[in-house]
N, C-alpha and C positions, 0 to 999 in steps of 0.2 A: 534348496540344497545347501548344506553345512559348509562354509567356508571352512577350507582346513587348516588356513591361517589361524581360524580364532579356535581352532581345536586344541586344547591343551596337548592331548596324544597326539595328535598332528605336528605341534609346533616342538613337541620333544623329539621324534623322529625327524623333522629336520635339522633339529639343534646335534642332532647325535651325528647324521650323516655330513653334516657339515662341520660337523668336530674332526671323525673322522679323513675327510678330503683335509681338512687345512693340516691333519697332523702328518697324513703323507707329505703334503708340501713341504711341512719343516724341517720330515725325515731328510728328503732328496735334496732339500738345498742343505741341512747337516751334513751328509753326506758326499755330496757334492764337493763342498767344501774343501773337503779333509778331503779327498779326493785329488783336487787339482794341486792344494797343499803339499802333502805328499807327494805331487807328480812332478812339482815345481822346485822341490826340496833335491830331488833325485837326479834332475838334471844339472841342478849345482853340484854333488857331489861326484857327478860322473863329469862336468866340467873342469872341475877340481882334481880330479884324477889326470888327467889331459893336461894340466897346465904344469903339474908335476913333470909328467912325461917332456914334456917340450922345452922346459926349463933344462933337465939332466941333459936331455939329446942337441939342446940346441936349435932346436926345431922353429916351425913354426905354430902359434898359438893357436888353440883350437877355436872354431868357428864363433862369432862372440866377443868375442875375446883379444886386446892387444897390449902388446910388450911394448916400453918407450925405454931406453938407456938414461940413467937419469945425467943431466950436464955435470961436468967436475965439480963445480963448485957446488952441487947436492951429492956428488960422490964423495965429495970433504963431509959432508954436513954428514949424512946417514953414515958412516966410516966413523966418524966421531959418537954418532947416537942423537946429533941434536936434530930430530926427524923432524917434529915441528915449524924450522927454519926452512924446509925443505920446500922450491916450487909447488904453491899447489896445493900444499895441507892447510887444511880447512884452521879458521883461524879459533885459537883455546880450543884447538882439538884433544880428544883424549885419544891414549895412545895404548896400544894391545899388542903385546911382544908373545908371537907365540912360534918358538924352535922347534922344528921339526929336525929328528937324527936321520942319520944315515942307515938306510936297512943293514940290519945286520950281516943278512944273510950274503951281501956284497959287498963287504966295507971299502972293497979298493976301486973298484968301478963308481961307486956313489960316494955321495958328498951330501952334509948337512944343506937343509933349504933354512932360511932365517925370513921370517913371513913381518910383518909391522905394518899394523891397522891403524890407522889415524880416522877417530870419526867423530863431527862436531856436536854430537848430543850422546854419546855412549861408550860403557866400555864393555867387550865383549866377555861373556862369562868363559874362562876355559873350564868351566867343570861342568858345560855343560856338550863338550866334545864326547862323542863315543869312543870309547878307549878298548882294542879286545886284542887278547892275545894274536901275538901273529899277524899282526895288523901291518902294510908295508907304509912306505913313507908315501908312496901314493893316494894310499886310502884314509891318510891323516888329513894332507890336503885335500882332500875331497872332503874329509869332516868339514873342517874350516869354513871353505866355502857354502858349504849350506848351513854352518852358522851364520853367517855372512845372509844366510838367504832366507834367513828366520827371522830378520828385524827390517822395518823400514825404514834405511840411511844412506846416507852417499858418502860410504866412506874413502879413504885413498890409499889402497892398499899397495905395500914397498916390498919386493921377493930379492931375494941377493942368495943364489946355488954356490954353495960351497965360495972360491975365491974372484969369480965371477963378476963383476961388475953390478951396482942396484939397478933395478928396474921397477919403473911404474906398471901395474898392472892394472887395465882399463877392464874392468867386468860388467858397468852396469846395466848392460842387456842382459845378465845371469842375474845379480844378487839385490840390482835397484828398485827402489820403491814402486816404479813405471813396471818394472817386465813381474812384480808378484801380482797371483791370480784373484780377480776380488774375493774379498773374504763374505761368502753368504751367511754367515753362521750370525752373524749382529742382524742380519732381518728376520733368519730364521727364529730369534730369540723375539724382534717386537712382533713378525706373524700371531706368535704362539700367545702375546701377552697380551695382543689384540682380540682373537678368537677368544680367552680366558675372559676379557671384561665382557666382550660381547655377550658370551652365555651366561656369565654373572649377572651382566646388566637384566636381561631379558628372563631369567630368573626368581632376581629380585622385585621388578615389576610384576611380575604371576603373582607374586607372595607379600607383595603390598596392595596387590589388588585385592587377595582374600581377604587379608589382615583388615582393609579398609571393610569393607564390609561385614566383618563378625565386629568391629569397634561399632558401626556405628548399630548393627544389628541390638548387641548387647549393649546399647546407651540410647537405644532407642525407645522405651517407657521413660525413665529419667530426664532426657534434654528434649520429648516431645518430635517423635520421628516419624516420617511421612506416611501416608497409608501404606504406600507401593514406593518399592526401590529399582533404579533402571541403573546399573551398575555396566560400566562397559569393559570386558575382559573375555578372556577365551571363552569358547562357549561350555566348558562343565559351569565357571562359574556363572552364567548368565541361566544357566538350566538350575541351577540352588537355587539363585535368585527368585524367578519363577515360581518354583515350588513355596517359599517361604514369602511371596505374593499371594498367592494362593491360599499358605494354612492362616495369615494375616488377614484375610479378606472372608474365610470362613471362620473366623475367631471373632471379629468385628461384628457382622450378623448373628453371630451367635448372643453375644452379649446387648446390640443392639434388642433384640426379640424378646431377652431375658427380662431387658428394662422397658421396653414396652407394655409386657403380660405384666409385668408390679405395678408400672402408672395407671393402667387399664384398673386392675383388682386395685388399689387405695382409690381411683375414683370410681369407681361403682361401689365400694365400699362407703364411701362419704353419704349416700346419701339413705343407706338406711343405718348408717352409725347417728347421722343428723337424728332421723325419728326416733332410734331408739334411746336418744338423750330428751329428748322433747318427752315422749311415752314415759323414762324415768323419774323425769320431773314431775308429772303424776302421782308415782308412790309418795304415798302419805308417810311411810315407817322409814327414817329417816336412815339407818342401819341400811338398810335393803337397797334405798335405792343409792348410798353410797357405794354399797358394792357392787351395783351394776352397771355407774358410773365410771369406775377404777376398771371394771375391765371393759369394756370402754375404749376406754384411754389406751389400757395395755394394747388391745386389738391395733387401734390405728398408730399408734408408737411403734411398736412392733415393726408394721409395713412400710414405717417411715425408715426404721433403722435397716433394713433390710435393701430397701431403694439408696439409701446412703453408701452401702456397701457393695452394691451395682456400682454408682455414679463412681466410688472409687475405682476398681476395676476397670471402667473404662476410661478412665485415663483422659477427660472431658476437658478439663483444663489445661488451657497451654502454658509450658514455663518462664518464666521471666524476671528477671535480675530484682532481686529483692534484701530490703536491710533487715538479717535477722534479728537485730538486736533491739532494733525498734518494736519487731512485730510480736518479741517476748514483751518487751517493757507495755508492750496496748495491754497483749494480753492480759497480765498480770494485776496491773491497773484496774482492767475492768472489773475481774474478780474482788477488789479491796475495795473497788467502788459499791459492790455488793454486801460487803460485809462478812465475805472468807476469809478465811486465815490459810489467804496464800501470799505470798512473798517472794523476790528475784535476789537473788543472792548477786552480789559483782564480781562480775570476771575476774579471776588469776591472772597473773600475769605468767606468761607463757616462755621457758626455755628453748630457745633453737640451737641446735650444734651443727656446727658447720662440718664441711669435709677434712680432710685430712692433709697437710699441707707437709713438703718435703723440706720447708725450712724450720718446722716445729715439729717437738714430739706429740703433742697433744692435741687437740681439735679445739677451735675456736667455739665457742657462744655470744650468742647475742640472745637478749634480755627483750622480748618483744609485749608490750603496757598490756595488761587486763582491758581496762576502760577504751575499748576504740569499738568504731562501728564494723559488723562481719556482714558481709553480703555474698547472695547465695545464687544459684540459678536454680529457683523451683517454683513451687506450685502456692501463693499464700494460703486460700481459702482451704486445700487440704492441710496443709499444714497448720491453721491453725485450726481445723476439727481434729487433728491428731492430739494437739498439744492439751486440749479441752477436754475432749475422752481422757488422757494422764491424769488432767489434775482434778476432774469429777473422780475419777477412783481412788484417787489419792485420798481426796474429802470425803468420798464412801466409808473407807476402812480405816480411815485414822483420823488424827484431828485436825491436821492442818497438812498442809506443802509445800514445800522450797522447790524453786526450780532453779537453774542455774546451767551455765553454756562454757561448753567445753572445746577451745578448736584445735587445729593443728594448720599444716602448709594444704592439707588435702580436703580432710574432714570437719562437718559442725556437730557438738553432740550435745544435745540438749536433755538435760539430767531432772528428771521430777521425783523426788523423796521425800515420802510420805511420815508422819510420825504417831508413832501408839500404834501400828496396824500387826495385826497376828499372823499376817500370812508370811509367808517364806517365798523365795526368791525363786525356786525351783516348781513349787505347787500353782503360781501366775501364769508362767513360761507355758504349762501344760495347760493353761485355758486359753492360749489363744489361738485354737481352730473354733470355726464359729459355730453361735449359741453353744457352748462349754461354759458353766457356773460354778463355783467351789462351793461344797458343803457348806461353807457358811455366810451364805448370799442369799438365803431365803426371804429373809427380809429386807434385803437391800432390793430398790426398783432393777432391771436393767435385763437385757437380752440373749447376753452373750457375744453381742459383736460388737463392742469398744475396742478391746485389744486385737481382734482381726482386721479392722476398719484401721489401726494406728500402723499394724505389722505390713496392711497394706501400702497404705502411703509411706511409709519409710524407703520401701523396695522399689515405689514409682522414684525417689529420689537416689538412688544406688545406695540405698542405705538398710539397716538393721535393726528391729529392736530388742532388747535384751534386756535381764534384769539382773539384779544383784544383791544381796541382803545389805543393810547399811546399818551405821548404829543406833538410829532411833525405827526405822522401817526398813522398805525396799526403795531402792532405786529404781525406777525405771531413766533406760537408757535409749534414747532416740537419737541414731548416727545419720546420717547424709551427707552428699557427695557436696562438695563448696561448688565445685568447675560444673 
């Protein structure tokens, strides 16, 4: 039975439903919030209305809430204005003079209230008081106070009615840091940023698990990858996997049987090509039995170059860290050992440009030597039947050839051009799908699978082959992956 854990549909329908639940949670506790906010804000200003009232009337303070007469000598001080001095205020406290008038609509009955905030981290903004037509001096004080109840401070607030006497005003069960409602809204914000990494996190996992395996799917001929892949991820991907085990395992067989039926037919071939060289040797007409020699030759050459172009397909060799620069310089060697006119031209020295740097306009370079040793992760023995099919074509159709090695931070490109040859750069390209000859190969020996057998091995290396007209021949261009 399918775990529905490793279900990718599975694991998104609970990523959804569980996005979901966690977003109501950070609605209700958003909400919430504002909620008790506002509930807590409402009983300061209706406390604030009340103390107005008790002030005018004389009364007593409402619930909460206490009046103290401040002693003469803070009646000298606040009478003077120097409130600071005053019992009790907070010390470099900052100070907040805010006058409320007399309602108009009474002027003789009422009397200005004179409010003074001392608080030792803040000053209180008045413009951020509600101000509306018609407003009484009750409902100002009630602003007040749920300004008062909009910050977290213990400030010392001084009330002095009209000619009245100052008074300490004791609020902090209204407007104290203690009596406001916790604020959910900072959890409701790391909830939210929590549930975000989570799905992100569990996301990004799915999609570095695919990514993992189409990397190493697609560098898998190049760096020599395993028959079978056991990749562990949800199960759509474990079900790819599978399948692409499967067309791997039926591609293997395939090529295995392909190259059995050719080793089978070149030896059973051997041994009446044996007689029929032995029986040639016979003919007397030395014409005749040349040419029954030469196809011959062609015949088992043939099956040989064909079986060479299985062994590359299947990919038989494993890769392994190798000095290119050595395995041109054997090569080339051997060739002059023989007496071809081929030759290794020396590396360039190679330009790098750096990135782009915010204390320059310009991008840096560095100047990295020609002459150093390049090593590679690949395959020698195909690579150097690749490099040999170039340079026998090169000696086919022209007189001699230069090879010479091209890198970068990524790539190695090893460049063989030919010189004196007639062909074009474009009429090559189009022979190599295999056995393809150009009109005028008749007389040159060869099969048609050199440049198929090179185009092969370039692609086991993540590489390319191409070509290019140059000024004495064509280039051919053999790329491959360095890493």
């Amino acid at each position: 039975m399918t775990n529905p854990l490793r279900s990718l549909w599975g694991l998104t329908s609970i990523l959804v439903i569980s996005a979901f639940i966690a977003g109501g949670i950070v609605v209700w506790l958003w909400a919430k919030s504002n909620f008790d906010w506002r509930q807590y804000q409402s009983e300061a200003y209706i406390t604030g209305t009340a103390v107005h009232r008790a002030l005018k009337d004389n009364a007593l303070p409402p619930q909460g809430v206490q009046f103290e007469v401040l002693s003469e000598q803070d009646q000298v001080l606040a009478t003077t204005g120097d409130f600071q001095q005053v019992t009790g205020a907070p010390r470099a406290a900052r100070e907040t003079n805010i006058p409320i008038s007399a309602d108009t609509a009474n002027p003789q009955s009422d009397a200005p209230l004179a409010l003074v905030i001392l608080s030792p981290d803040l000053v209180y903004s008045l413009a951020e008081l509600t101000v509306e037509e018609g407003q009484t001096a009750a409902d100002k004080t009630g602003n007040v106070f749920r300004l008062l109840a909009s910050y977290c401070s213990d400030p010392l607030v001084l009330a002095r009615f009209g000619d009245a006497p100052w008074m300490r005003i004791d609020g902090a069960s209204v407007w104290g840091c203690d009596a406001a409602p916790s604020d959910r809204r900072l959890l409701a914000v790391l909830l939210t940023a929590i549930v975000i990494a989570t799905v992100m996190t569990i996301s990004l996992n799915l999609s570095s698990e695919f990514t993992l395996f189409a990397t190493q799917l697609r560098n898998r001929r190049r760096v020599g990858g395993p028959a079978s892949y056991d990749i562990q991820g949800p199960q759509e991907l474990q079900d790819i996997v599978a399948s692409v085990n499967s067309y791997l395992e039926t591609e293997r067989a395939q090529l295995e049987g392909r190259a059995a039926v050719l080793s089978g037919v070149s030896h059973d071939l051997g041994t009446p090509a044996t007689r029929l060289r032995l029986r040639a040797a016979l003919i007397k007409d030395p014409t005749l039995r040349g040419k029954l020699e030469a196809d011959i030759d062609s015949m088992t050459d043939m099956i040989e170059s064909v079986l060479t172009y299985t062994r590359a397909e299947m990919n038989v060799e494993s890769p392994r860290k190798i000095s290119l620069t050595s395995l041109l310089d054997a090569i080339v060697s051997n060739y002059e050992d023989m007496g071809h006119a081929v030759s290794l031209q020396p590396a360039k020295d190679v330009i790098v440009k750096g990135a782009s740097s915010v204390f320059m306009s310009r991008q840096g370079q560095t100047v990295v030597a020609g002459e150093r040793e390049v090593t590679i992760i690949g395959r020698p023995i195909s690579l150097e039947r690749a490099l040999t099919n170039l340079i026998d074509n090169a000696l086919k159709y022209g007189r001699r050839a230069t090879v010479s090695l091209e890198t970068d931070a990524e790539t190695a490109t090893i460049v063989v051009e030919d010189e004196g040859s007639d062909n074009l750069a474009a009429d090559i390209e189009a022979l190599m799908a295999p056995f393809q000859r150009g009109d005028n190969t008749k007389t040159i020996k060869g099969y048609g699978l050199g440049l198929t057998i090179v185009a092969t091995i370039a692609n086991l290396h993540g590489g390319s082959l191409t070509f290019e007209d140059g000024a004495t021949g064509v280039l051919a261009r053999l790329r491959i992956q360095r890493g």
